[in-house]
C-alpha positions as CSV (number, residue, x, y, z in Angstrom):
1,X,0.0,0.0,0.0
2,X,1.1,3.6,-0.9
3,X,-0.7,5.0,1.9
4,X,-3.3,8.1,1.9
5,X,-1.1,10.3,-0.4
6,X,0.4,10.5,-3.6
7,X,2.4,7.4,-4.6
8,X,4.7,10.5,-5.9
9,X,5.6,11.7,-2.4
10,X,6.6,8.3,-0.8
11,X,10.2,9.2,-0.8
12,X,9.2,11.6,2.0
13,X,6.4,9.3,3.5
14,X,8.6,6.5,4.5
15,X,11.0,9.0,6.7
16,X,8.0,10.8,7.9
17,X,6.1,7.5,8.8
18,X,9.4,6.9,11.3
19,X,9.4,10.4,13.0
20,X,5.8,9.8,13.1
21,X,6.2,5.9,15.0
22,X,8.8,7.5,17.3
23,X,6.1,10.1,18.5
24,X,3.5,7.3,18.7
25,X,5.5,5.2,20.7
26,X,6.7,8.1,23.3
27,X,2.7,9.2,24.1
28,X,2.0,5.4,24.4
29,X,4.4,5.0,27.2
30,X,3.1,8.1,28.6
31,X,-0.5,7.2,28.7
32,X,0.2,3.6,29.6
33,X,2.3,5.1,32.8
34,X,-1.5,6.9,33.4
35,X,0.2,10.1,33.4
36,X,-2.6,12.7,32.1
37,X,-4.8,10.4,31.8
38,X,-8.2,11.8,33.4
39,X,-11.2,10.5,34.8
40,X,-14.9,11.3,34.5
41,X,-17.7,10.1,37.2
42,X,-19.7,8.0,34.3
43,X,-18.5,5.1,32.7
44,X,-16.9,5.6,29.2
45,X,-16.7,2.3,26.3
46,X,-14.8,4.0,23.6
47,X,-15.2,2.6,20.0
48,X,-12.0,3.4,17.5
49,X,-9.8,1.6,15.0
50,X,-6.1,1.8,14.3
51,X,-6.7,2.7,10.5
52,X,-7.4,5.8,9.2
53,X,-10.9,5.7,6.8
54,X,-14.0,3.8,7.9
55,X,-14.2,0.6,9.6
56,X,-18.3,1.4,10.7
57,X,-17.7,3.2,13.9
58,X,-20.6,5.1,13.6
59,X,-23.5,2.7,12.9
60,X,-21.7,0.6,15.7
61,X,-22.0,3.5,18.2
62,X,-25.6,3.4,17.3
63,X,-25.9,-0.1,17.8
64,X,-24.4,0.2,21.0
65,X,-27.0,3.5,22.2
66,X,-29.8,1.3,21.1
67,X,-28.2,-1.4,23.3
68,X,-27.8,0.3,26.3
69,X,-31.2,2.6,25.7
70,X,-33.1,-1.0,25.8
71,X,-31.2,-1.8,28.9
72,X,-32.7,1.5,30.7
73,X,-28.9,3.3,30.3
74,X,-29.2,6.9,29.2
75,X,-26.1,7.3,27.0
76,X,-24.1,10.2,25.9
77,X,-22.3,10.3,22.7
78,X,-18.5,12.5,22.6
79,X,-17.0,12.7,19.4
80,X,-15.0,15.5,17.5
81,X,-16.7,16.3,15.2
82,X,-14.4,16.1,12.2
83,X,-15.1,18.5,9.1
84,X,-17.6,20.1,10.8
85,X,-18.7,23.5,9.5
86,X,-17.9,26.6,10.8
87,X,-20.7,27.2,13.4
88,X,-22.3,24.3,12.1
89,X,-22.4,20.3,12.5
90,X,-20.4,17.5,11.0
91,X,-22.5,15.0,9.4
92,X,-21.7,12.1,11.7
93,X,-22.9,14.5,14.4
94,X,-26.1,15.7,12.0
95,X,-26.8,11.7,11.6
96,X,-26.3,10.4,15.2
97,X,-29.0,13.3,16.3
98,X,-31.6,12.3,13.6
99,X,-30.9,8.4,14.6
100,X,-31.0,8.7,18.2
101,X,-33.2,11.7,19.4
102,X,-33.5,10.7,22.9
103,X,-29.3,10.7,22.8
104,X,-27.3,14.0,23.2
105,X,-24.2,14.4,21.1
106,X,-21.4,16.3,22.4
107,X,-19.2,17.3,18.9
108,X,-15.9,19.2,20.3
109,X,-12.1,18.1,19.9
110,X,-11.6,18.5,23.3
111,X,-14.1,15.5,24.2
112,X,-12.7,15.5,28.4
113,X,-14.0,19.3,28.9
114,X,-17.0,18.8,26.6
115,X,-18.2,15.7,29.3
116,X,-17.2,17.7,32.5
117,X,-18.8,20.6,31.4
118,X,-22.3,18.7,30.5
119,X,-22.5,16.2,33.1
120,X,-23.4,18.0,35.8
121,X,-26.2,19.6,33.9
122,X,-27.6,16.1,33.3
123,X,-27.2,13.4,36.1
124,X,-29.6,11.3,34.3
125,X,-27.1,10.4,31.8
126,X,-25.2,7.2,33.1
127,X,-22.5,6.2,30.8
128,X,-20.3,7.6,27.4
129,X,-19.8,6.5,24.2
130,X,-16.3,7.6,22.9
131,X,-17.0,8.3,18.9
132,X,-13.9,7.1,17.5
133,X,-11.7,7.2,21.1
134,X,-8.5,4.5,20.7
135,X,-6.1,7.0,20.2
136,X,-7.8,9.9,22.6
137,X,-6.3,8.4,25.4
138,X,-6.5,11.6,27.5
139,X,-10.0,10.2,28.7
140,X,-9.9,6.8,30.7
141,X,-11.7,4.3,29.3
142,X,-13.5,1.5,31.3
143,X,-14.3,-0.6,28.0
144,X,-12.3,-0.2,24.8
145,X,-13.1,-1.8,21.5
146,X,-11.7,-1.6,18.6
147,X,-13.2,-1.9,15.0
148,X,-11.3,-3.9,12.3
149,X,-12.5,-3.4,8.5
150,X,-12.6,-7.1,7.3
151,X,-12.0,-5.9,3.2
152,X,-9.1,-3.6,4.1
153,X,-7.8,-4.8,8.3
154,X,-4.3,-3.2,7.0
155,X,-2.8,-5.0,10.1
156,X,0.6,-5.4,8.1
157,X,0.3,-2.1,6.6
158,X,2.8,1.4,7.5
159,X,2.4,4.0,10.0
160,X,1.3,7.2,8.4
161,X,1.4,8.8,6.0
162,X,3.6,5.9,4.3
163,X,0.7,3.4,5.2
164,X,-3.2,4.0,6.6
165,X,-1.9,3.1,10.0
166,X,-2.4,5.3,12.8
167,X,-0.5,3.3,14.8
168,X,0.9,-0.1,14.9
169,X,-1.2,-3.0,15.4
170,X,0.3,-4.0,18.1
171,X,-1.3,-1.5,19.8
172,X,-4.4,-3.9,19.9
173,X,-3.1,-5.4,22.7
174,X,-4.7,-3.2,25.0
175,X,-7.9,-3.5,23.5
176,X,-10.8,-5.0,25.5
177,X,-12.5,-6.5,22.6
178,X,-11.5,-6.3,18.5
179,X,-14.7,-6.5,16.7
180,X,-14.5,-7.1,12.7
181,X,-16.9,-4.9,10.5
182,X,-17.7,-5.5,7.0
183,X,-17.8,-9.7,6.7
184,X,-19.6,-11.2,5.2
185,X,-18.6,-14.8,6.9
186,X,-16.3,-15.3,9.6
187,X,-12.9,-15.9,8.3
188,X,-10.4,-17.6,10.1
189,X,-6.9,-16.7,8.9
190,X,-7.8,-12.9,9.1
191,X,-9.0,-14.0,13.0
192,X,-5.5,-15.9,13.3
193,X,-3.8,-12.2,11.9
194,X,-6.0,-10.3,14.9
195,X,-5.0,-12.7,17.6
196,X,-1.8,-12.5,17.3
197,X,-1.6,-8.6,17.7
198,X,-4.7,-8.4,20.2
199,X,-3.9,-11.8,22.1
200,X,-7.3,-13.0,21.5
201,X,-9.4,-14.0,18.8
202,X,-12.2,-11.1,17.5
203,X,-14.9,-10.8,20.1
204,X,-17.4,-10.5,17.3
205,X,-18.2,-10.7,13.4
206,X,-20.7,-7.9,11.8
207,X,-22.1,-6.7,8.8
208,X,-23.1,-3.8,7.4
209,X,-26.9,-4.3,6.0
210,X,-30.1,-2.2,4.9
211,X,-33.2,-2.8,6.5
212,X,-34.8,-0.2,3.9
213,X,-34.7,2.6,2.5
214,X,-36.1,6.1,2.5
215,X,-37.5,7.8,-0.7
216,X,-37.4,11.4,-1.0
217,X,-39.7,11.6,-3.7
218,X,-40.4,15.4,-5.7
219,X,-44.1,14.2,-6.4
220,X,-44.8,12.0,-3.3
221,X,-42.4,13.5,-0.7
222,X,-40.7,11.0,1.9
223,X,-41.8,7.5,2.2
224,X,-40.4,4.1,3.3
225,X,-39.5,1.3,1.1
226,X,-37.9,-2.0,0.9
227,X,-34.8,-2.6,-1.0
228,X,-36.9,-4.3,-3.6
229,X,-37.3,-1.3,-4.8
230,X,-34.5,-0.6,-6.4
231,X,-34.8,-3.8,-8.5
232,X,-34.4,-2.7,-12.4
233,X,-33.3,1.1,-11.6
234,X,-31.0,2.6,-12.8
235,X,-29.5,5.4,-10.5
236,X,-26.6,7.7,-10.1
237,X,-24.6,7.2,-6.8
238,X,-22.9,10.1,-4.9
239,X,-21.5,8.3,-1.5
240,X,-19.1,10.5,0.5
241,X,-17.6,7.5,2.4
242,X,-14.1,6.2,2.7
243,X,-15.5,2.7,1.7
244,X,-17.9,3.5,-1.3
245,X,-17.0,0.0,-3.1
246,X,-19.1,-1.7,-0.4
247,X,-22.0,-0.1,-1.1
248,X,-21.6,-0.1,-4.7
249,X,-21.8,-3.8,-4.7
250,X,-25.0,-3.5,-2.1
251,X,-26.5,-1.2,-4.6
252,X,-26.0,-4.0,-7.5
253,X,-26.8,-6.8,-5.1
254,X,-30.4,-4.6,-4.5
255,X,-30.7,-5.2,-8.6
256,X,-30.3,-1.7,-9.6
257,X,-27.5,-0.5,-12.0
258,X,-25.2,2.0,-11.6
259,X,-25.6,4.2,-14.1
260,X,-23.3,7.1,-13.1
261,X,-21.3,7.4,-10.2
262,X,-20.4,11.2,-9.1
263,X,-17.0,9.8,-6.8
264,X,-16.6,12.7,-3.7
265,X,-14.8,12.3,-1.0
266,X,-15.5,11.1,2.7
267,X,-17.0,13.7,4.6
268,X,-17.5,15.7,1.5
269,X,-18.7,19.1,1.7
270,X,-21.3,19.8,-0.7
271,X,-21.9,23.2,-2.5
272,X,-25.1,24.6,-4.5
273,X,-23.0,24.3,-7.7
274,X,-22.1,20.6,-6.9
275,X,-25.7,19.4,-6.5
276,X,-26.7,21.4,-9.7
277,X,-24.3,18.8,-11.4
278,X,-25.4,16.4,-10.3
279,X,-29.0,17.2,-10.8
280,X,-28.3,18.0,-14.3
281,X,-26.2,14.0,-14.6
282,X,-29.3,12.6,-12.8
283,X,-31.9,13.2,-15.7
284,X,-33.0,10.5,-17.1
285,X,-32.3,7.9,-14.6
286,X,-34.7,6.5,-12.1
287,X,-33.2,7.4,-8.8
288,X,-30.1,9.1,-6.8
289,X,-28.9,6.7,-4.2
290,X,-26.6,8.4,-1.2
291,X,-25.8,7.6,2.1
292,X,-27.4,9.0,5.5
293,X,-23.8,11.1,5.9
294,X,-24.6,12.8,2.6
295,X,-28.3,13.9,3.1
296,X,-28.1,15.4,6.5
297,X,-26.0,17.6,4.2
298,X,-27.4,17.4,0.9
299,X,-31.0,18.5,2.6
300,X,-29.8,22.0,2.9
301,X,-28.6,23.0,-0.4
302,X,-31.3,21.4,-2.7
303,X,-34.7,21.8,-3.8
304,X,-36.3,18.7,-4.0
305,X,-39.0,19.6,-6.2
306,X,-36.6,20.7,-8.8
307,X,-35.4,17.3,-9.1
308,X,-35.8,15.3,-11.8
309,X,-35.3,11.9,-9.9
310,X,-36.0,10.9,-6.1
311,X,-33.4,10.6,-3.4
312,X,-32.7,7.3,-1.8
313,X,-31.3,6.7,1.3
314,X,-30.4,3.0,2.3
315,X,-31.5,2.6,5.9
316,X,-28.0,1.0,7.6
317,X,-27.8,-1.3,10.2
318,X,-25.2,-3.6,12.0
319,X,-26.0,-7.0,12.4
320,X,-23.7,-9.1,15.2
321,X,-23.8,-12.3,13.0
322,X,-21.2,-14.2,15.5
323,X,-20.7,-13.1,18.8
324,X,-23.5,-11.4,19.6
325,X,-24.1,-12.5,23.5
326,X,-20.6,-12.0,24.5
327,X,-20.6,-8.2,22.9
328,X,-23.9,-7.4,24.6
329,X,-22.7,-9.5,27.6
330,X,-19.8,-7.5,28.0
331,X,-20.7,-3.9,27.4
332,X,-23.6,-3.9,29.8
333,X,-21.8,-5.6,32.5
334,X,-19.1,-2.9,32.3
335,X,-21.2,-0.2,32.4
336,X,-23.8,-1.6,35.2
337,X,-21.1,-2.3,37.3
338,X,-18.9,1.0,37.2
339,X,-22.5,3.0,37.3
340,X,-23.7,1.2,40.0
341,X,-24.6,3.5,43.3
């Protein structure tokens, strides 16, 4: 792998990636000495990865509210809200809050002061979700799980920004639980490669699925459908995620065909004259397929009635297809025991 830049530039990558390591490695000690490591009166479970792009750490922190919401917990979700607008929200934030109503986001870089300054205010709230939280080590963790991508795990990969690795997988040794995202079976040598950097064997096996979709329609307005109904479209796709292949293939597995894809990047920030492109590419075809992380943005900029096509957003879920008990098992132990009075 080349890593997240230009093949061009690895001759100053590779050096880079070392003085990089050598930084790692010094805060590691650091932290694992405890020293600035701070703790809050709630329980935290942190969910992060060691490669940089998307291994699903945001449907799973959903998974995980809905989890602990049916177990009577009130949850809180810190995150940093990356590429969020000036005076506005990023569109992990924008999605989590039009999810999970009943759940408060907390969106700042500075996740520690963000808690101690809204707990207080809210003493119903019993436990944390860390949004992406391996590497914010600042906050103790009382669960830590970590997210491994099963069509890119990168576990022999470089550090940055010669490889996609944040930090070396060795790091998953201190890691509660590794959970694999994105399988579609369990596979056993990439579960051999995990335990012999975590210790263990993956906790748990999931998959990214759609349990619908939602239809903004120009004539009929919003409406639910199932997937079916995508059979025999054909649709542009616009999916600002660092893992658009995966949903390529769920968009031909549905039976629709990709007639144009716009590629953007992850966490794309859409403009007026953007989505007039688009609109323009899109007429003709049957449909616009994009995920939840583009419309909370997308919504803003567009009118729908000038459309020529509706807007479909796959409704995404995680399903725990191995290990389901043990995940559940161990998350709300964790959390009833450290918030018990």
């Amino acid at each position: 792998m080349s890593g997240p830049l230009p093949a061009c530039l690895a001759p100053l990558t590779v050096p880079a990636s070392w003085l990089y390591g050598a930084a790692i490695a010094a805060r590691n000690r650091r932290f694992d000495r405890s020293i600035g490591v701070q703790r809050i009166d709630v329980p935290v479970v942190s969910v992060g990865n060691v490669v940089v792009g998307g291994t699903g750490k945001t449907p799973f922190v959903r998974w995980l509210a809905r989890l602990l919401l049916k177990h009577d917990h009130r949850p809180v979700i810190a995150m940093r809200g990356y590429r969020a607008p000036r005076g506005g929200v990023s569109d992990e934030q924008a999605e989590h809050e039009e999810l999970l109503p009943h759940t408060d986001v907390l969106a700042q870089p500075d996740r520690l002061a963000a808690l101690r300054r809204y707990l207080p205010q809210h003493p119903d709230v019993d436990c944390v979700l860390l949004d992406d939280g391996f590497q914010h080590r600042r906050l103790h963790r009382d669960l830590d799980l970590v997210l491994i991508d099963a069509g890119h795990p990168a576990l022999n990969d470089r550090l940055l920004p010669a490889g996609y690795l944040r930090e070396p997988a060795s790091a998953l040794r201190r890691a509660d639980a590794v959970i694999v995202t994105r399988a579609a079976s369990v596979d056993l040598k990439l579960g051999q490669r995990i335990e012999s950097r975590h210790g263990r064997p993956p906790l748990a096996w999931t998959r990214h699925i759609w349990t619908g979709l939602t239809i903004h329609d120009p004539k009929a307005g919003a409406q639910e459908a199932g997937i079916d109904w995508l059979e025999g479209k054909r649709v542009l796709t616009m999916l600002g995620v660092a893992r658009p292949q995966a949903i390529l293939g769920q968009v031909s597995d549905a039976g629709a065909s990709v007639a144009v894809n716009v590629p953007v990047d992850d966490h794309a920030r859409y403009t007026e004259g953007t989505l007039e492109r688009v609109r323009r590419l899109a007429d003709g075809l049957d449909a616009v397929v994009l995920t939840g992380k583009d419309w909370v943005k997308v919504r803003r900029l567009i009118d729908l009635d000038a459309w020529p096509a509706p807007l479909v957003v796959p409704e995404l879920a995680i399903e725990v297809f191995q290990g389901a008990a043990a995940l559940e098992d161990l998350t709300l132990a964790a959390v009833a025991r450290l918030s018990a009075p």
